[in-house]
Backbone as CSV, one residue per row, in Angstrom:
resi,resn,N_x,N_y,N_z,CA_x,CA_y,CA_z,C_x,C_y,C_z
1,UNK,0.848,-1.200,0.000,0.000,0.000,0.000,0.886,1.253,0.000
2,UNK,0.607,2.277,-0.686,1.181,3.294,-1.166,0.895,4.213,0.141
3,UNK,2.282,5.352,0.467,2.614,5.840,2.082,1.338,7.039,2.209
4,UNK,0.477,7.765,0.628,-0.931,8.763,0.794,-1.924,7.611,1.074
5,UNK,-1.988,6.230,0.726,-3.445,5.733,0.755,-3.269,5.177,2.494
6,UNK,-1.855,4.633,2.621,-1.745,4.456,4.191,-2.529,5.326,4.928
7,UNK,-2.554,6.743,4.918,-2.299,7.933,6.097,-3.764,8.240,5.365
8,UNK,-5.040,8.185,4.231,-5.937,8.420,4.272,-6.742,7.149,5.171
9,UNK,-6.049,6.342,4.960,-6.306,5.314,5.796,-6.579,5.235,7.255
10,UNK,-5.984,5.773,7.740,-5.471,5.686,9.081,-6.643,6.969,9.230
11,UNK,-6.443,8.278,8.502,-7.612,9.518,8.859,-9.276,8.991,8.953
12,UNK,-9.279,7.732,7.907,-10.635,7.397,8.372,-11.961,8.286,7.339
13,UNK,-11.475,8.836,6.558,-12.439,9.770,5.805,-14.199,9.602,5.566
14,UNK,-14.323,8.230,5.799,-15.699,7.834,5.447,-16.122,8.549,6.812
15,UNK,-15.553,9.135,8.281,-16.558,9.240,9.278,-16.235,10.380,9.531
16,UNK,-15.575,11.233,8.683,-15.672,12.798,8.485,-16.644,13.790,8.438
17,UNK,-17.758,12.933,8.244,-18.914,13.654,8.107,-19.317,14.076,9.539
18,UNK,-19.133,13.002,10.580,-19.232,13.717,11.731,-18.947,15.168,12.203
19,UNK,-18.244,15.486,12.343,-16.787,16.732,12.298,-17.571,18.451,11.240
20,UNK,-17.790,17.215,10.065,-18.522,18.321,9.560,-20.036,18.706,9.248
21,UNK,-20.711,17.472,9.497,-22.228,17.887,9.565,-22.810,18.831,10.614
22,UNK,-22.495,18.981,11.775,-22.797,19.455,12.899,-22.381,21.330,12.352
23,UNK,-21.195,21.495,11.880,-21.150,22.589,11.614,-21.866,23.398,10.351
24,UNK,-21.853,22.230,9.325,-22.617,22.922,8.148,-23.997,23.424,8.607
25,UNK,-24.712,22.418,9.107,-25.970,22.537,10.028,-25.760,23.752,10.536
26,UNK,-25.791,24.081,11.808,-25.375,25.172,12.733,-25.300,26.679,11.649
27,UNK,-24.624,26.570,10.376,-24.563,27.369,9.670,-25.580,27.988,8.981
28,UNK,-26.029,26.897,8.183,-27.475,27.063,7.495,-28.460,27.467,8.412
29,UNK,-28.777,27.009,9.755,-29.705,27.194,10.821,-29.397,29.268,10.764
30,UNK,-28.449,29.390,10.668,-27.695,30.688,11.537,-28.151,31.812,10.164
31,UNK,-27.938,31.527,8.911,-28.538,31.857,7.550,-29.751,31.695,7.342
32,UNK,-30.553,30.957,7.829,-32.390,31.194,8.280,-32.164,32.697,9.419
33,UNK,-31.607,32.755,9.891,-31.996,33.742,10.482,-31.898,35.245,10.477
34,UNK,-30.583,34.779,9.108,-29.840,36.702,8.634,-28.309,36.534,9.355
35,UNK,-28.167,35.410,9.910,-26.639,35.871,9.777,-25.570,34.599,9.002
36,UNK,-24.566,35.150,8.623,-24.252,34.535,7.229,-22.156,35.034,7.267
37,UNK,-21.828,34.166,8.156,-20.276,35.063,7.574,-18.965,33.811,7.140
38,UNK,-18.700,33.938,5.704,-18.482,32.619,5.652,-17.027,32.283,5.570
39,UNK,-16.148,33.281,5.976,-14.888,33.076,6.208,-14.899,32.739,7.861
40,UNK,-15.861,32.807,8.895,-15.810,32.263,9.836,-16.291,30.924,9.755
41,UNK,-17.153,30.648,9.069,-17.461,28.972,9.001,-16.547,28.262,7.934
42,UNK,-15.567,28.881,7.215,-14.864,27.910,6.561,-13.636,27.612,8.118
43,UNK,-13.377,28.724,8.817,-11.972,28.400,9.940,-12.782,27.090,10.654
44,UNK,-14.033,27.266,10.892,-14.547,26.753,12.062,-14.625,25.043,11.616
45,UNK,-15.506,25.144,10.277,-15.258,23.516,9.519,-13.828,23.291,9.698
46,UNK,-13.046,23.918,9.255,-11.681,23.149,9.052,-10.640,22.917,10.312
47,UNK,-11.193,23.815,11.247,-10.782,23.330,12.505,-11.273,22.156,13.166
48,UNK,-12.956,22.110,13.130,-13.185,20.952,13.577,-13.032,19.609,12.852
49,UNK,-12.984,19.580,11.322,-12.283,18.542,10.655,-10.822,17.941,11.368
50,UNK,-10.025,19.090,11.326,-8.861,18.670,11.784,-8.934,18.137,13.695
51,UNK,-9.775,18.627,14.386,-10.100,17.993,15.346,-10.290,16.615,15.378
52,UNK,-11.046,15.876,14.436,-11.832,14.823,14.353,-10.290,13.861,13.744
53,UNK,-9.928,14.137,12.878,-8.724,13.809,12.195,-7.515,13.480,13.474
54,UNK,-7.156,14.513,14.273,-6.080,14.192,15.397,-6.809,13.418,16.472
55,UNK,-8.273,12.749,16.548,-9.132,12.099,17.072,-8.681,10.967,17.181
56,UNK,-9.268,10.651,15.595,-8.718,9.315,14.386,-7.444,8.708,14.698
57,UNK,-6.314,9.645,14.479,-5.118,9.165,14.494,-4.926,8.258,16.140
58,UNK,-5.138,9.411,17.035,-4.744,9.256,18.462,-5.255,7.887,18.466
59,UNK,-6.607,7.683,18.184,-7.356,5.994,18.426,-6.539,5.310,17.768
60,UNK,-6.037,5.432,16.450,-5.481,4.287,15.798,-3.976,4.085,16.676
61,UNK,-3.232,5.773,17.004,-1.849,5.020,17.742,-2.014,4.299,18.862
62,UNK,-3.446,4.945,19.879,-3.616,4.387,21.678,-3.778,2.922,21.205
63,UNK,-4.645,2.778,20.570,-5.000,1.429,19.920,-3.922,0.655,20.221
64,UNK,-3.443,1.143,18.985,-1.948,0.142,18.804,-1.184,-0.548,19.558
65,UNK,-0.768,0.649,20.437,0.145,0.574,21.421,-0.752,-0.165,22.634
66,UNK,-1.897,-0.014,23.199,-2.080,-0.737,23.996,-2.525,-2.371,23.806
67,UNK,-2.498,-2.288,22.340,-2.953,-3.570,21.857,-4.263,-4.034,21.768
68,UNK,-4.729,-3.306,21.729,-6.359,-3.391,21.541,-6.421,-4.304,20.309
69,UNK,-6.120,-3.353,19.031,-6.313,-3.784,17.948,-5.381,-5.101,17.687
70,UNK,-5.376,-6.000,17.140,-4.847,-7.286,16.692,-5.103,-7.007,15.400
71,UNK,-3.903,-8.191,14.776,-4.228,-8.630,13.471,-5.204,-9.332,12.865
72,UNK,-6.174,-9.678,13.996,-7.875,-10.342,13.652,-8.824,-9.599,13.460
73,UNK,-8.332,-8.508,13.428,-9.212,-7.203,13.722,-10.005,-7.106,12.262
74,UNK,-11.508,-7.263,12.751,-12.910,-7.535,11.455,-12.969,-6.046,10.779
75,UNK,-12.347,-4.559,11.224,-12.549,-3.470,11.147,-11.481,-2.808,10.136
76,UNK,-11.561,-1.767,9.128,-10.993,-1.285,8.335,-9.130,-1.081,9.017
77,UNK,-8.008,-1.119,8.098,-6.465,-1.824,8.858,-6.285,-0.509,9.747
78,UNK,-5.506,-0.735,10.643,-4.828,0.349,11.673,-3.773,0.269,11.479
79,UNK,-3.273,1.487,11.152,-2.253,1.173,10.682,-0.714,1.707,11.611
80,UNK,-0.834,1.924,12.610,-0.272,1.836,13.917,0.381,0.090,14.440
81,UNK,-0.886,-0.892,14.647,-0.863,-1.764,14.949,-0.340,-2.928,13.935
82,UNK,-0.602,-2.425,12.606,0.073,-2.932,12.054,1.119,-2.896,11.535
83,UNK,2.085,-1.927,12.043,3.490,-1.325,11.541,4.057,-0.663,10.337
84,UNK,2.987,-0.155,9.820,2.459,0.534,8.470,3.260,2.040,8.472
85,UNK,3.040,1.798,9.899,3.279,3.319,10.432,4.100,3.478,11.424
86,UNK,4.901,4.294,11.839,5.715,4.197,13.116,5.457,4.839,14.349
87,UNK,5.633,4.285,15.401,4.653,5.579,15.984,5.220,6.749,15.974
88,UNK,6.207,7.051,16.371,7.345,8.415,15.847,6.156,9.015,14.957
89,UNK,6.100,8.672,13.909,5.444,9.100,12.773,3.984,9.641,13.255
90,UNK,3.438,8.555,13.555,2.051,8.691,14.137,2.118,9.821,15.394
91,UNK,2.556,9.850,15.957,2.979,10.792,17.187,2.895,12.410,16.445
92,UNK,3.760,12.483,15.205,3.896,13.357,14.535,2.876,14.250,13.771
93,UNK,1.691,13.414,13.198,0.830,13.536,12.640,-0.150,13.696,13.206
94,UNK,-0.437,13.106,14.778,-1.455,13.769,15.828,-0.861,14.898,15.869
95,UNK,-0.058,15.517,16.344,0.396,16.825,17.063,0.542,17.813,15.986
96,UNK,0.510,17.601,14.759,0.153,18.130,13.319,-1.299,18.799,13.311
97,UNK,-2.305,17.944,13.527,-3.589,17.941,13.376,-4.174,18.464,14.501
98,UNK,-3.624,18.297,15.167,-4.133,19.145,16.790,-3.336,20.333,16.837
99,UNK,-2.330,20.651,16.135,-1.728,22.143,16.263,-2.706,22.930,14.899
100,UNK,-2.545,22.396,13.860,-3.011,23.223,12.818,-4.896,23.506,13.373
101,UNK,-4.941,22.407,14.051,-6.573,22.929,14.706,-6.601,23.982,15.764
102,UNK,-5.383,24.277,16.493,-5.318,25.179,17.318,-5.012,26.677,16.746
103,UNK,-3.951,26.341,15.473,-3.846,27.784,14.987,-5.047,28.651,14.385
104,UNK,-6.003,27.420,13.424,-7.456,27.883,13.120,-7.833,28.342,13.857
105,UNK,-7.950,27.653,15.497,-9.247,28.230,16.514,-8.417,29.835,16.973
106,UNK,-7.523,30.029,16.835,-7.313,31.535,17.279,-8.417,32.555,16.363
107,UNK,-8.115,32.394,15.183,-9.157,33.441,13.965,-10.859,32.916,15.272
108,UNK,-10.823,32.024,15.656,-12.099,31.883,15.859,-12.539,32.325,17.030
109,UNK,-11.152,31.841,18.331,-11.291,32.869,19.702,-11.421,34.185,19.172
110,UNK,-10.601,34.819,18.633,-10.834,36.307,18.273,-12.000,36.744,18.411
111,UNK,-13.120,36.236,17.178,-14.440,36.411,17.267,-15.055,35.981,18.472
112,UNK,-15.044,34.748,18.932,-15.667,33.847,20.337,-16.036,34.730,21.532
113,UNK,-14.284,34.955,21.766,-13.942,35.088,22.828,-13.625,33.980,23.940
114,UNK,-13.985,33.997,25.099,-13.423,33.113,26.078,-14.511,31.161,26.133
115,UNK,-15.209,32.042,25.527,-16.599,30.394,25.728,-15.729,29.885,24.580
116,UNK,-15.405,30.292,23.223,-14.633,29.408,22.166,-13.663,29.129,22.398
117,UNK,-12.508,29.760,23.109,-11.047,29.572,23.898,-11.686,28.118,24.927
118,UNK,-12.692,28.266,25.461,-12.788,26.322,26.644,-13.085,25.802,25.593
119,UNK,-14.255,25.902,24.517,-14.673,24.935,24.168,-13.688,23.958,23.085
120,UNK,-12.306,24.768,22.421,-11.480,24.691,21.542,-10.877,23.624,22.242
121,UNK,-10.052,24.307,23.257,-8.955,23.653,24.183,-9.643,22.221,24.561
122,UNK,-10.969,22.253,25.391,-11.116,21.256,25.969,-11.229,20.046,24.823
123,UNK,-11.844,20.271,23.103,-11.926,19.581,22.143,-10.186,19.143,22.086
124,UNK,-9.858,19.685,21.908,-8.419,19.039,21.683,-7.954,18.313,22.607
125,UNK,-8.368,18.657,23.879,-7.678,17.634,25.028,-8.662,16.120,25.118
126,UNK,-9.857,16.570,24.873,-10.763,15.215,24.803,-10.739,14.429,23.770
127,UNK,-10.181,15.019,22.841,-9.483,14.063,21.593,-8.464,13.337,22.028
128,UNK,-7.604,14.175,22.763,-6.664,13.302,23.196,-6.657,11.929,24.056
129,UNK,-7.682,12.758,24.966,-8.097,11.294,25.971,-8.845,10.412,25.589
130,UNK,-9.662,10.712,24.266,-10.618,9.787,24.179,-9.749,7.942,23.981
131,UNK,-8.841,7.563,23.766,-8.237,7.024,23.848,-6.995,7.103,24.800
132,UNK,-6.307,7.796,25.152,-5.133,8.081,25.897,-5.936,8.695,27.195
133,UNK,-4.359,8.410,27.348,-4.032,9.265,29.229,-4.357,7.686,30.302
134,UNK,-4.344,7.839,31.509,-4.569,6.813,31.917,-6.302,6.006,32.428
135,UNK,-7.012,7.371,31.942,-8.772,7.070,32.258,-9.454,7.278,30.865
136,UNK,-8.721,6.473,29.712,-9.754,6.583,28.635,-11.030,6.633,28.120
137,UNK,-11.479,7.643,27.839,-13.275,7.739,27.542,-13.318,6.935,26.955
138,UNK,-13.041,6.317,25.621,-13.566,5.301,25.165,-13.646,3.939,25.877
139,UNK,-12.359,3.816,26.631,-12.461,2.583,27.408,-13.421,2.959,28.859
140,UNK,-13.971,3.349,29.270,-14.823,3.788,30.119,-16.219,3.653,29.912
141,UNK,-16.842,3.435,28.637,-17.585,3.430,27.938,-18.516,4.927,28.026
142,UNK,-17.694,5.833,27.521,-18.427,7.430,27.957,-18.410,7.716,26.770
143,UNK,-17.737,6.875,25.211,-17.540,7.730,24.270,-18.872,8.478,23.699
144,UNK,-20.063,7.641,23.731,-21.149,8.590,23.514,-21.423,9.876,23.423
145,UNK,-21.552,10.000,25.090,-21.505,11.545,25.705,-20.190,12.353,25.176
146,UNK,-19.377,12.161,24.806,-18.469,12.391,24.101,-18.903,12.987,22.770
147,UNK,-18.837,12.056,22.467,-19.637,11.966,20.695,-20.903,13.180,20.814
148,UNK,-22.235,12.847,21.198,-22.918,13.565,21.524,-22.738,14.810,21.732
149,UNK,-22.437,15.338,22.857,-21.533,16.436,22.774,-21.021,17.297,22.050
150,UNK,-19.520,16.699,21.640,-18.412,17.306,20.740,-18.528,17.202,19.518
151,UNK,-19.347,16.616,19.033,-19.674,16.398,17.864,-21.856,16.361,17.349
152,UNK,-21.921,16.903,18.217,-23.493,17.576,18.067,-23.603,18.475,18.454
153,UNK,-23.992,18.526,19.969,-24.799,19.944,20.770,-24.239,21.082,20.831
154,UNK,-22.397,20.196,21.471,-21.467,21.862,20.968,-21.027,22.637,20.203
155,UNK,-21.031,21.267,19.402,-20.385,21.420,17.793,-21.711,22.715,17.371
156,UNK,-22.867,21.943,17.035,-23.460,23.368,16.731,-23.672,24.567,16.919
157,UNK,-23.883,24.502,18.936,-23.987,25.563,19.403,-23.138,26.692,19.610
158,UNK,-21.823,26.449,19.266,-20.666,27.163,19.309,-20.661,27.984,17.688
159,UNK,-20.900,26.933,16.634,-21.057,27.812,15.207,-22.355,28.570,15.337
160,UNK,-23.196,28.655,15.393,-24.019,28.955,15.410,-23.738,30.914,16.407
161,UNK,-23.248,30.267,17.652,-22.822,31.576,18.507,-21.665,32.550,17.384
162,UNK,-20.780,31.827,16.688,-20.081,32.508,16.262,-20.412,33.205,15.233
163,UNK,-21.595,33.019,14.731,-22.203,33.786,13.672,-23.012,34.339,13.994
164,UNK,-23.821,33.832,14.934,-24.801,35.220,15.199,-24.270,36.091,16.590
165,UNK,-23.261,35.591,17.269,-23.627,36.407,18.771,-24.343,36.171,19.832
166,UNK,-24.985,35.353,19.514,-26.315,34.665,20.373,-25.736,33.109,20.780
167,UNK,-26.080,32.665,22.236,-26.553,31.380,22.944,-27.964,31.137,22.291
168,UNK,-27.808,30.248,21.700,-29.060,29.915,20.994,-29.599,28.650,21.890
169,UNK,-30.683,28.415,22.304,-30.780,26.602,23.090,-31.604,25.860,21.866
170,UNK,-32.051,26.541,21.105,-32.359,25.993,19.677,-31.249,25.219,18.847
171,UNK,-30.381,26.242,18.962,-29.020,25.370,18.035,-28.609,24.657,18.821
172,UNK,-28.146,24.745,20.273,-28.084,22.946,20.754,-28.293,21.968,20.568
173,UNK,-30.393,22.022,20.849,-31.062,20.957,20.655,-30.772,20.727,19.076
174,UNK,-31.002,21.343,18.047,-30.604,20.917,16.735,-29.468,19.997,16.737
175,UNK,-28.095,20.404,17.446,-27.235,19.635,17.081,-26.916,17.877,17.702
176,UNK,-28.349,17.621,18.817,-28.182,16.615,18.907,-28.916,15.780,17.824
177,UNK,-29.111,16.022,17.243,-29.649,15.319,15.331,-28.329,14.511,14.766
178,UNK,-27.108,15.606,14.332,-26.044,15.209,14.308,-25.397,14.301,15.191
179,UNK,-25.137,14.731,16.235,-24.883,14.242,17.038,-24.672,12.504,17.520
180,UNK,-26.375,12.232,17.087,-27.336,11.385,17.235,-26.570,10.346,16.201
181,UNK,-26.571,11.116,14.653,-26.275,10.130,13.613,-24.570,9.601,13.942
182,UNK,-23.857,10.334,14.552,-22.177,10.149,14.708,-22.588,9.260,15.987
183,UNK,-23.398,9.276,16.979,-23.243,7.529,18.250,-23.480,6.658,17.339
184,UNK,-24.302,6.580,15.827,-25.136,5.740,15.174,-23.568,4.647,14.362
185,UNK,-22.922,5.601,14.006,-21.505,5.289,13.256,-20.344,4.496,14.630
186,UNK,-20.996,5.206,15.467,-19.764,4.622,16.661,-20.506,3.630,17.080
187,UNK,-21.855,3.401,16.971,-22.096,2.275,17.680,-21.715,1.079,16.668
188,UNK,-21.906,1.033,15.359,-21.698,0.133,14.316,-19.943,-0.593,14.408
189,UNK,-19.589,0.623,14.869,-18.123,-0.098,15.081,-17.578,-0.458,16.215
190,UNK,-18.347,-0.080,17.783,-18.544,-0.600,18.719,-19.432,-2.440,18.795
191,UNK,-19.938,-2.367,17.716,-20.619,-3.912,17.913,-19.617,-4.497,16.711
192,UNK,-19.165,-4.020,15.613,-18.367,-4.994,15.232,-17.304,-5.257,15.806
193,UNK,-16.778,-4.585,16.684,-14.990,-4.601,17.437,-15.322,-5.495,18.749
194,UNK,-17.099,-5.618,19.116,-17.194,-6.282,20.518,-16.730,-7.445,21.464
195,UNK,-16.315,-8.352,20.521,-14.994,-9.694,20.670,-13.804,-9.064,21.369
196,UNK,-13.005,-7.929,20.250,-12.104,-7.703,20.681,-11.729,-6.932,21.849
197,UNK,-12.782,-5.847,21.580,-12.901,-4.867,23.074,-12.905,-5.797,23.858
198,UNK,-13.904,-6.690,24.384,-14.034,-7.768,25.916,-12.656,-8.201,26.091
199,UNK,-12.170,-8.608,25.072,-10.673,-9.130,25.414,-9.363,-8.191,26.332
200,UNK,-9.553,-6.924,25.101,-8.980,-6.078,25.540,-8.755,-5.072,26.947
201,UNK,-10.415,-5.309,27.696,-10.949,-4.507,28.798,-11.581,-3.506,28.251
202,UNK,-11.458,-3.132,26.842,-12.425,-1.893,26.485,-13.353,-1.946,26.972
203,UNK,-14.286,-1.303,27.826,-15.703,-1.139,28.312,-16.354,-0.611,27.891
204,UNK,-16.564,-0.493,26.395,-17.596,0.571,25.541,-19.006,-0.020,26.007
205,UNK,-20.247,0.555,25.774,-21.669,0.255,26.374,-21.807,-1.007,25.912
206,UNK,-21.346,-1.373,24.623,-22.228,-2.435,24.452,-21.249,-3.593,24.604
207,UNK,-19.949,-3.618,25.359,-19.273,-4.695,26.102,-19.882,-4.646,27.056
208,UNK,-20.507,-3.704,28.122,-20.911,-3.522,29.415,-22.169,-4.560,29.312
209,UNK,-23.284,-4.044,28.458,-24.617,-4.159,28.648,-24.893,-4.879,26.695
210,UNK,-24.052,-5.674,26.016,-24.686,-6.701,25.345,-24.624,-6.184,23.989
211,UNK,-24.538,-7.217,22.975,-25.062,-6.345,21.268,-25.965,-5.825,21.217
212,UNK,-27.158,-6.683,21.843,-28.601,-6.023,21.776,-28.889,-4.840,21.973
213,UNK,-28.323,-4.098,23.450,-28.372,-2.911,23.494,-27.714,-2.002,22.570
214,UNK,-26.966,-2.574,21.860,-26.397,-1.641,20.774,-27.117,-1.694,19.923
215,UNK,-27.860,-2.472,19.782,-28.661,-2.514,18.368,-29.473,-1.808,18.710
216,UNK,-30.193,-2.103,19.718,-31.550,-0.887,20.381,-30.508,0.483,19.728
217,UNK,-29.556,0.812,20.694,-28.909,1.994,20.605,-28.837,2.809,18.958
218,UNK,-28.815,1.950,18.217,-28.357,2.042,16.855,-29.628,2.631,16.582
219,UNK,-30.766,1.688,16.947,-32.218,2.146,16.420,-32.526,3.531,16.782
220,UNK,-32.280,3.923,18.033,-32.787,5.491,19.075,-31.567,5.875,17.899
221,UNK,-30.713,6.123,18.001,-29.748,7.004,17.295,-30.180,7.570,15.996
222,UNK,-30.512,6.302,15.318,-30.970,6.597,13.728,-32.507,7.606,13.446
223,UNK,-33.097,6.905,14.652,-34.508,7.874,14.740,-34.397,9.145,15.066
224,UNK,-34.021,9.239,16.132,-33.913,10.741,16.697,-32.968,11.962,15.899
225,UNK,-31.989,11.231,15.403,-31.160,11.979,13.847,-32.150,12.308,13.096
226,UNK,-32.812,11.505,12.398,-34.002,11.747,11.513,-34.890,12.984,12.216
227,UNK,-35.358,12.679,13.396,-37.027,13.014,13.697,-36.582,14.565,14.107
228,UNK,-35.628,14.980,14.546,-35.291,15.961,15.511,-35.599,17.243,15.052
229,UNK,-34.871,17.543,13.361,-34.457,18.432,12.759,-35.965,18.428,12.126
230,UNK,-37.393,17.978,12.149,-38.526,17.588,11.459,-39.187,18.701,12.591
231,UNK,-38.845,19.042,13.877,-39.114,20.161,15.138,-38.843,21.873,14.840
232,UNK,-37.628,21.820,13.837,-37.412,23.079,13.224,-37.668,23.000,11.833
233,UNK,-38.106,22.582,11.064,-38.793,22.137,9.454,-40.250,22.435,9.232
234,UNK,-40.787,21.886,9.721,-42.253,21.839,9.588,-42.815,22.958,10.199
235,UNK,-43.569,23.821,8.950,-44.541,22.954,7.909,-43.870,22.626,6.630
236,UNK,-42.389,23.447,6.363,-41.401,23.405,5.470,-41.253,22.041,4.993
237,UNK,-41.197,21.906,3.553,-41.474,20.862,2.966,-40.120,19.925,2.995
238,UNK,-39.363,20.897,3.656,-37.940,20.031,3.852,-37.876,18.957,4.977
239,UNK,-38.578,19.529,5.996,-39.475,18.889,7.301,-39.752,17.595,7.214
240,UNK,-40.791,17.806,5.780,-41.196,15.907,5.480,-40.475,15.494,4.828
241,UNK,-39.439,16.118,4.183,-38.379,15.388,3.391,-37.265,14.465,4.232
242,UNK,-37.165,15.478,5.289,-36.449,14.693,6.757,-36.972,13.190,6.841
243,UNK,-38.057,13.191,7.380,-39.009,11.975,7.471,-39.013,10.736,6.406
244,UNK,-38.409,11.295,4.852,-38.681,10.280,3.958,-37.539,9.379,4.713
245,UNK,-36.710,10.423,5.289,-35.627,8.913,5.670,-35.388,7.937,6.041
246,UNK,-36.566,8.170,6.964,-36.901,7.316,7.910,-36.792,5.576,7.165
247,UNK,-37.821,5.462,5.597,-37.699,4.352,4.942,-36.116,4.002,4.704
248,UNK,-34.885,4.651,4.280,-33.666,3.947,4.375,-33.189,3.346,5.687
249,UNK,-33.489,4.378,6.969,-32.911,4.039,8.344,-33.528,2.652,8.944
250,UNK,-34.716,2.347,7.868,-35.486,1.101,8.547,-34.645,0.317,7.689
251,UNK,-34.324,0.039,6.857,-33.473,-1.099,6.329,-32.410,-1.306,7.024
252,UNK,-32.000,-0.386,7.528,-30.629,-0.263,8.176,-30.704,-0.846,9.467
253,UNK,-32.063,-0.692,10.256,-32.443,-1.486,11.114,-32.337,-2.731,11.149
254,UNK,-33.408,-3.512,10.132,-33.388,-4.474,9.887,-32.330,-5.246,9.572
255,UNK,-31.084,-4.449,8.906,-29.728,-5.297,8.927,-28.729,-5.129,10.096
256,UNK,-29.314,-4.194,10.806,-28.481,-4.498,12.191,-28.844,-5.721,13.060
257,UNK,-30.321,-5.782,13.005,-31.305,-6.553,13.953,-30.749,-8.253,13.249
258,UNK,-30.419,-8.123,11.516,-30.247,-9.929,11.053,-29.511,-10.717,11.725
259,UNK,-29.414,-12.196,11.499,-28.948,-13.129,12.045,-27.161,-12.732,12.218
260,UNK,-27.207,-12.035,11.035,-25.561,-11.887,10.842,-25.319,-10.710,10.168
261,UNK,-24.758,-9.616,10.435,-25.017,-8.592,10.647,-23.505,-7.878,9.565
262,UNK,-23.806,-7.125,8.557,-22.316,-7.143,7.876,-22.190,-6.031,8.353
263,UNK,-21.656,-5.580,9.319,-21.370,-4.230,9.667,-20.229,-3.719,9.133
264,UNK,-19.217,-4.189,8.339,-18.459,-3.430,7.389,-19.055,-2.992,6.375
265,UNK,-20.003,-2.822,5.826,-21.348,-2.425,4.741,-21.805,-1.473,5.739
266,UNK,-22.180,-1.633,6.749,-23.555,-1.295,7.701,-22.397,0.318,7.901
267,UNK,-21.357,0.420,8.154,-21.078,1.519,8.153,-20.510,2.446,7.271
268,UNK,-20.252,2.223,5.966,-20.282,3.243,4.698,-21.561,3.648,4.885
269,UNK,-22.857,2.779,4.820,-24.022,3.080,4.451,-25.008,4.247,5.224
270,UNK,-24.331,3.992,6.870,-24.801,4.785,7.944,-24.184,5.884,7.503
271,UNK,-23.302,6.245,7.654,-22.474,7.778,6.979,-22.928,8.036,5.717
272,UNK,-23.332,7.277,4.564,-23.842,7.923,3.422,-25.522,8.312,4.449
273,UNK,-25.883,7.905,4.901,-27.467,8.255,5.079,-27.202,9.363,5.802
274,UNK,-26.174,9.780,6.845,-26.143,10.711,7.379,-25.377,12.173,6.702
275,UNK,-24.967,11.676,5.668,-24.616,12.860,4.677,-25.664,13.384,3.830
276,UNK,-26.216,12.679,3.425,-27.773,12.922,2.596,-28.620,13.526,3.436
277,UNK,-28.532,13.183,4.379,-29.754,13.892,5.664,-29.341,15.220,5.883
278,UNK,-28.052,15.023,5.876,-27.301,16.716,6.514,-27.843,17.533,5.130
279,UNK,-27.102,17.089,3.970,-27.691,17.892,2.932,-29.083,18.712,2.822
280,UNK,-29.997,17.607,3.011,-31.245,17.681,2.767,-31.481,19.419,4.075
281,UNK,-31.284,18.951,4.926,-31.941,19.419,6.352,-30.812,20.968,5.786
282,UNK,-29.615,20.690,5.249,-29.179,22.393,5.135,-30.066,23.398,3.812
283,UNK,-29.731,22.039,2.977,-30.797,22.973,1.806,-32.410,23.189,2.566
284,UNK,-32.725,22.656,3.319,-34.150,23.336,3.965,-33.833,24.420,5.075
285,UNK,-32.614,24.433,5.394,-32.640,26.094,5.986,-32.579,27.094,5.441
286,UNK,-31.487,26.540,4.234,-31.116,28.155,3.580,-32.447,28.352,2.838
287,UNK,-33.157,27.802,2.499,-34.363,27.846,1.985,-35.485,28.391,2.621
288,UNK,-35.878,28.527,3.827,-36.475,28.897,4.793,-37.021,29.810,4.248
C-alpha cells in the first residue's frame, strides 16, 4: 500500500462527516436567520475537521500501542498496529492535526472570545483522551456523551454563537440530530470490534450491557437523527423530506437486527445516510 493511501487510511475519511455535519448545520440554521459570515465557518469547519482527524489518528496510535487492535481485527487496517506506520510518525501527525486545529481556533477565539477559547482547548484535550491518558473515555464506555456532545450539541452551538452572537438553546437541541447520527456510526463499530474490546478490557456500552443494546442503541440514534431536525422544518417541505428517511434508516435497522449482521457495509451506508440527511436538512434552511 502506497505511504498517501496508508495515512488516508489511518484519517478514516468515510466518518468525516461527523466533524462536519454538525457545523454545516449550525450554519445554514444561523442563515435562516440573517446571519451569514463565511470566512468564519470555513476556519470553524476546518478546525473541527482537523479535530476529528487528530481524534482518528490518536485511536489508531492508543489502539496500537495498547494492543487493543490485533491482526484479527474484522474493522478497516490500523495502521499503527500494524506497523504501516511508526509511531514516531504517528505521534507526529497527531500533534500536526491538533496544532493546525489550534492555529485555526485563534481566527475563531478572536471572534468567540473566552466560551470558544474552553470549548477549543477542551476539544483538543478530549481528543486526546478519548483514547489516551490513563482514564480513557472510550475505554470507560463514555464515548457517547463524548460523541454527543463534541460532535453535536457543541459542535453546533458554538457555530451557530459565532455567527450570530447569540446562545441559541435551539441550536443545541438541533445539534443533537447530528450528534445522534455520529453515536449511530460509533455504535456500528462498537458492535463490530465487541470480541475484541471484551478481550482487551475496552468497556464501551455495548461490552458492558450486550449487542442487543447496541442494536436498540443504533435504532434510538438513527430515529432521533431523523425526527429531531422535522421540530425546526415543519410545515417546510424540507421537514417531510427529513421523514422520507426514515424508509432507508429502517433497512438499516433491519440489517443491524439480522442473524448476521455485515457491519463493514452497515457503516459506509450509515455515513452515506447521514450525509444525505445533513444535505437535505441544510438545503431546507437556507431555503427557509
Amino acid at each position: 500500500m502506497q505511504t498517501l493511501q496508508i495515512w488516508i487510511s489511518a484519517v478514516r475519511p468515510k466518518t468525516l462527516i461527523a466533524s462536519i455535519s454538525p457545523v454545516a448545520i449550525a450554519f445554514c440554521f444561523a442563515i435562516s436567520h440573517g446571519y451569514k459570515n463565511y470566512l468564519l465557518f470555513l476556519y470553524t469547519l476546518l478546525a473541527s475537521i482537523c479535530i476529528q482527524i487528530g481524534t482518528n489518528l490518536a485511536n489508531d496510535y492508543f489502539d496500537g500501542i495498547r494492543g487493543t487492535d490485533t491482526p484479527n481485527r474484522k474493522g478497516p487496517l490500523r495502521v499503527t498496529a500494524s506497523g504501516m506506520v511508526s509511531e514516531m510518525a504517528m505521534k507526529v501527525a497527531i500533534s500536526s492535526a491538533f496544532i493546525l486545529a489550534s492555529i485555526l481556533s485563534i481566527y475563531l477565539i478572536w471572534h468567540g472570545g473566552i466560551l470558544i477559547a474552553l470549548i477549543a482547548s477542551l476539544s483538543v484535550a478530549l481528543g486526546l483522551l478519548y483514547t489516551g491518558g490513563p482514564y480513557p473515555i472510550g475505554y470507560l464506555g463514555l464515548s457517547e456523551i463524548f460523541v454527543l456532545l463534541f460532535f453535536g450539541a457543541i459542535a453546533t452551538g458554538s457555530t451557530y454563537y459565532l455567527q450570530s452572537g447569540i446562545l441559541s438553546y435551539k441550536a443545541f437541541l438541533l445539534g443533537i440530530s447530528p450528534g445522534c447520527f455520529s453515536c449511530a456510526i460509533l455504535t456500528v463499530n462498537n458492535l463490530r470490534d465487541v470480541e475484541e474490546d471484551t478481550k482487551a478490557q475496552k468497556k464501551t456500552l455495548i461490552v458492558r450491557f450486550g449487542s442487543k443494546f447496541g442494536k436498540i442503541e443504533y435504532t434510538l440514534c438513527l430515529l432521533l437523527g431523523i425526527l429531531i431536525p422535522v421540530f425546526f422544518l415543519v410545515p417546510h417541505v424540507f421537514g417531510f423530506a427529513s421523514v422520507a428517511f426514515l424508509l432507508p434508516a429502517i433497512k438499516l435497522i433491519q440489517a443491524v437486527f439480522s442473524k448476521s449482521p455485515d457491519y463493514l457495509r452497515l457503516l459506509p451506508q450509515t455515513a452515506l445516510l447521514f450525509t444525505l440527511h445533513t444535505f437535505v436538512i441544510c438545503q431546507g434552511f437556507i431555503l427557509l
